[in-house]
C-alpha positions in Angstrom: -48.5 87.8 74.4 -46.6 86.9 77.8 -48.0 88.8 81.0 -45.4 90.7 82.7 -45.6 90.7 86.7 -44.0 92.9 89.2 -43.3 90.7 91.7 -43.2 87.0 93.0 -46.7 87.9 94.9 -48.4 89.2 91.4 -47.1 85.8 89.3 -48.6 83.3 91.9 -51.9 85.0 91.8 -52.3 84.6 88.3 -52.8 81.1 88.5 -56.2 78.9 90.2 -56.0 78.5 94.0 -54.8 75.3 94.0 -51.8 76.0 91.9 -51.3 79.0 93.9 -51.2 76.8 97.0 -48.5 74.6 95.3 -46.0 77.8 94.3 -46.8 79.0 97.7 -45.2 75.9 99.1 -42.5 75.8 97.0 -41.9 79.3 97.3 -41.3 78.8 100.9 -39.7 75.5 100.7 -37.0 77.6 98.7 -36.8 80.2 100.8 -36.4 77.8 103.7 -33.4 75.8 102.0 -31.5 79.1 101.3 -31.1 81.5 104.0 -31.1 84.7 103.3 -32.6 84.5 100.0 -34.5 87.2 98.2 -37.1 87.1 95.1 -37.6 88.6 92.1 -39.0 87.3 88.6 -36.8 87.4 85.8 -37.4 86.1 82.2 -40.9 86.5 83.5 -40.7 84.1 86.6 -40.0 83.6 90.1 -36.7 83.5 90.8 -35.1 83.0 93.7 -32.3 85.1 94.8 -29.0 85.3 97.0 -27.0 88.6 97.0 -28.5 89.4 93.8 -27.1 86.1 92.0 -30.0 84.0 90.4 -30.2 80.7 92.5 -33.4 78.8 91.3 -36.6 79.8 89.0 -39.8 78.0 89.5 -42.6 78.3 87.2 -46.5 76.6 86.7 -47.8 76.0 83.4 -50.5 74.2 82.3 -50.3 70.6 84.0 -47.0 71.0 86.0 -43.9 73.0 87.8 -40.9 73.4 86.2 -37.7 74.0 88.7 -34.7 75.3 87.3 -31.8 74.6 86.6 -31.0 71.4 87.6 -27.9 71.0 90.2 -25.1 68.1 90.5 -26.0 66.0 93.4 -25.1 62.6 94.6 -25.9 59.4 93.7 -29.7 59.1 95.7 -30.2 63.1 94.6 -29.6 62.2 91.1 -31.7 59.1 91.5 -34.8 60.9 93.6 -34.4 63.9 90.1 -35.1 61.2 87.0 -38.7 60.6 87.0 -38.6 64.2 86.6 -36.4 65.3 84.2 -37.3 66.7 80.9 -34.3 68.6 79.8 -30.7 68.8 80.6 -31.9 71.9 83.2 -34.8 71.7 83.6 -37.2 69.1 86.3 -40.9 68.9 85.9 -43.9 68.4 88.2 -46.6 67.2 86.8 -49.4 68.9 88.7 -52.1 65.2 88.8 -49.1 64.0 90.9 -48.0 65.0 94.6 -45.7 67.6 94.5 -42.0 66.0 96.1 -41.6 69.1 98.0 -38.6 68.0 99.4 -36.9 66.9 96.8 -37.6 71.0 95.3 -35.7 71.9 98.6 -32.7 69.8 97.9 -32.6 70.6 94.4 -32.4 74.9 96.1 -30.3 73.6 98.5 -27.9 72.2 96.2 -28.1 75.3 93.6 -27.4 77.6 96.7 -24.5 76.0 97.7 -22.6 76.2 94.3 -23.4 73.0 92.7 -22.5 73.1 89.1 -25.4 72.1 87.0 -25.0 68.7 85.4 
């Protein structure tokens, strides 16, 4: 059965220390890349928020990140995003790998700014 969390703070927690550092980061790496952003989880992840429109979701599992969904970008964006892509929407992380924390703050970036998924 899924666990149900109140809030972005309660999700992260319920991982080990070291994946908690990782959402932390990318947490605020989202929250950097989209000013005035809010948080909530929905379908039963963090979400990141602007005026109550759904920009990005972010979730661990068991050996990596997903990011969601994935936004139209240009030609080195869409290069940087194919090792990583495992769905139409969706990029994964693999947790035995660094993390390309920037490339999580472009992809916000780009979601933010209206980019229609490709």
């Amino acid at each position: 059965m899924a666990q149900h969390f109140s809030d972005v703070e309660e999700y992260i927690a319920s991982f080990p220390a070291e994946v908690q550092g990782i959402l932390q980061e990318i947490r605020r790496r989202c929250h950097t890349a989209v000013p005035g952003s809010g948080e909530m989880i929905s379908y039963g992840i963090p979400t990141i928020t602007v005026d109550g429109r759904y920009v990005v979701y972010f979730a661990a599992w068991a050996h990596h990140i997903s990011v969601y969904p994935v936004p139209a970008g240009d030609e080195d964006f869409a290069a940087g995003i194919a090792p990583y892509r495992a769905a139409k929407g969706t990029l994964k992380f693999p947790l035995a790998k660094p993390i390309p924390y920037e490339l999580i703050e472009k992809t916000a970036a780009l979601l933010a700014s209206g980019r229609q998924q490709r």
